[in-house]
C-alpha positions as CSV (number, residue, x, y, z in Angstrom):
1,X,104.1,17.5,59.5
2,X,106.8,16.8,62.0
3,X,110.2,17.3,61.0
4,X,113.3,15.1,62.8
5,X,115.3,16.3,65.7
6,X,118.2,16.8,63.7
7,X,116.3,19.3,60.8
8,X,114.7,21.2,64.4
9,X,117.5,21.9,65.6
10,X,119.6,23.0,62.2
11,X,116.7,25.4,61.7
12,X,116.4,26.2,65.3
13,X,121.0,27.3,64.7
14,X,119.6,28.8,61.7
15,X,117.2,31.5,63.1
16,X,119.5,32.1,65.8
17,X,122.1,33.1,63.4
18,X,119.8,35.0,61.3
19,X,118.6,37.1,64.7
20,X,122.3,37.4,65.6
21,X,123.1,39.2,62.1
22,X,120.4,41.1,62.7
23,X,121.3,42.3,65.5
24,X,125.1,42.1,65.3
25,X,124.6,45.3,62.7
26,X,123.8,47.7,65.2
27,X,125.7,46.7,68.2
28,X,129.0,47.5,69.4
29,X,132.0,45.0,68.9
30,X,132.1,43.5,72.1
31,X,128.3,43.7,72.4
32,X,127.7,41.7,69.0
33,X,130.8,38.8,71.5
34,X,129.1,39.1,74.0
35,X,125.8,38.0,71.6
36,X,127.6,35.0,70.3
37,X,128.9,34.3,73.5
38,X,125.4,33.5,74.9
39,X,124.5,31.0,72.2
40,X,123.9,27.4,73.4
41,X,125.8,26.5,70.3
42,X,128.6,28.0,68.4
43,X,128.8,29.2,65.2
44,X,130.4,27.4,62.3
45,X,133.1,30.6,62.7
46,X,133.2,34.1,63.1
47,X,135.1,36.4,60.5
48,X,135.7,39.9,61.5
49,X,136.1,42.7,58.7
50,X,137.9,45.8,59.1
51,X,137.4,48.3,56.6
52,X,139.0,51.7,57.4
53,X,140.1,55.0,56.1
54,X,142.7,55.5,58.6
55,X,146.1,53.2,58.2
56,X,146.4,53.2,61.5
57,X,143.6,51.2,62.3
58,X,144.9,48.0,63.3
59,X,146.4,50.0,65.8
60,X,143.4,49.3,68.0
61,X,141.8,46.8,66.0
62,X,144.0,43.9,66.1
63,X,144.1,44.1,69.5
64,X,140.4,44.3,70.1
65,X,140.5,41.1,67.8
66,X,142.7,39.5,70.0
67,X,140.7,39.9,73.6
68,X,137.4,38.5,71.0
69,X,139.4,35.4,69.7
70,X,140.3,34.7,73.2
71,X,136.5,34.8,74.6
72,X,135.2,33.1,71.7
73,X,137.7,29.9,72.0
74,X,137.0,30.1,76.1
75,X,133.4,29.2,75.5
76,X,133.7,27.4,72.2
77,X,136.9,25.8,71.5
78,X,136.5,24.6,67.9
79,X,135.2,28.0,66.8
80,X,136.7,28.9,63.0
81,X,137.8,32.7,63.5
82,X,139.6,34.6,60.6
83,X,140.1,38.5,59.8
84,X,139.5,40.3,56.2
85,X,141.4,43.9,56.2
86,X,140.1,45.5,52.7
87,X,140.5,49.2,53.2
88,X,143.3,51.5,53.7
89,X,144.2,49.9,57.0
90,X,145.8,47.0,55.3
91,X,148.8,48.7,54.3
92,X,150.3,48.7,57.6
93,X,150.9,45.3,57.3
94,X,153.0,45.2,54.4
95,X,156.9,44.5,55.0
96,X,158.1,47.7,54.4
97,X,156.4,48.7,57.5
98,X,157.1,46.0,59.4
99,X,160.0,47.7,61.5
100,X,157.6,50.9,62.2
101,X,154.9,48.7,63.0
102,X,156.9,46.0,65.2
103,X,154.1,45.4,67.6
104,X,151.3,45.4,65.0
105,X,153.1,42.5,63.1
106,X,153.7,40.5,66.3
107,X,150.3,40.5,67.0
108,X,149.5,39.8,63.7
109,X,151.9,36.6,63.7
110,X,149.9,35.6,66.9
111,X,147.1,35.8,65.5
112,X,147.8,33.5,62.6
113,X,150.1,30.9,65.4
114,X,146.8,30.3,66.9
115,X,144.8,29.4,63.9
116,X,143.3,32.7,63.1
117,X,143.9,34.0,59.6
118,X,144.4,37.2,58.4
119,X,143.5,38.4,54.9
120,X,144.1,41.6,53.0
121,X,142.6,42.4,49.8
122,X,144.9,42.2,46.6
123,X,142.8,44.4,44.8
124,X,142.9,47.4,47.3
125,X,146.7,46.3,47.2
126,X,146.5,46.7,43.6
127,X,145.5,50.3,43.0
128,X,148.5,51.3,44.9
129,X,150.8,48.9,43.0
130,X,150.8,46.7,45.9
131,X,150.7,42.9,45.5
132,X,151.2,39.4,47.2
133,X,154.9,40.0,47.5
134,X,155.0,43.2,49.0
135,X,153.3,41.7,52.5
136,X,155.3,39.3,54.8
137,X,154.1,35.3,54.8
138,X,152.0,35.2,57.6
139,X,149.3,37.7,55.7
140,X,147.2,35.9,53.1
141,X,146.7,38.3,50.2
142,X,143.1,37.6,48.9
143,X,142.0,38.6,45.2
144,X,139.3,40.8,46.9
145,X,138.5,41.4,50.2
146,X,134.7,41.2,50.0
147,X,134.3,38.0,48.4
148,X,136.3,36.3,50.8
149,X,133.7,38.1,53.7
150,X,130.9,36.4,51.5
151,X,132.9,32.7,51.2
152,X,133.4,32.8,55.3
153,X,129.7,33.4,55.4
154,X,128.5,31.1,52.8
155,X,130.6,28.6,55.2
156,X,128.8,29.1,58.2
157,X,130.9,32.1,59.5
158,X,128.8,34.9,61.6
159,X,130.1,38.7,60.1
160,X,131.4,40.7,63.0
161,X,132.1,44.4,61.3
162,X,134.5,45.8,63.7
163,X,134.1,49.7,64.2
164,X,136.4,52.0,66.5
165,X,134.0,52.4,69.8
């Protein structure tokens, strides 16, 4: 049986994305791009999930996500990008720390100016009494960190895990 053009080609996206998450596990950050970057067609999106012990973390990953949003919408414009934060990390973006962390914020703010939004997890938040009001407007505060991930991905999006390399 021959299928139409249109149902080769959404399976022919499909595999490609399968192979890509596949692969995307045991590569390096800009390695798993760099992948995505050498795709004849883009993704629906790309979310990247940061999950850290260290609350300094976004000390080197927001930055890294910044330099990855910017080769992503070079080679595919239309590209839905986002960032989930759900571990200890997220912290350093609450307001309170927003004056130690000036740069880190700015970035942040950036990030979310040019489409690109960035998600902590209220219920991380919430074992540490945090909640919605404790983190400036320009951070979404999502009920858990982990189901948004699996939202992005039911969407379309491609899971880059971001690890310190």
């Amino acid at each position: 049986m021959r299928l139409s053009g249109q149902t080769d080609y959404l399976i022919s996206i499909l595999l490609s994305g399968l192979l890509l998450i596949a692969t995307t596990a045991q590569a390096g950050n800009q390695a798993a791009i760099e992948q995505l970057l050498g795709l004849d067609d883009a993704p629906f999106g790309v979310v990247f999930e940061i999950v850290e012990r260290d609350e300094d973390a976004l000390q080197w990953a927001i930055p890294a996500i910044d330099r990855y949003v910017r080769q992503l919408r070079e080679r595919f414009p239309d590209i839905g990008l986002a960032v989930v934060s759900h571990g200890r990390e997220e912290f350093a973006l609450l307001k309170s720390r927003q004056a130690d962390s000036a740069p880190l914020h700015q970035a942040v703010r950036s990030l979310v100016s040019d489409d690109v939004p960035v998600l902590v997890c209220g219920t991380h938040a919430s074992w540490r009494n945090k909640d919605a009001d404790d983190f400036p407007d320009y951070v979404d505060v999502t009920p858990a960190g982990p189901t948004a991930i699996r939202n992005y991905e039911a969407m379309g999006y491609v899971l880059i895990e971001l690890k310190k390399e």
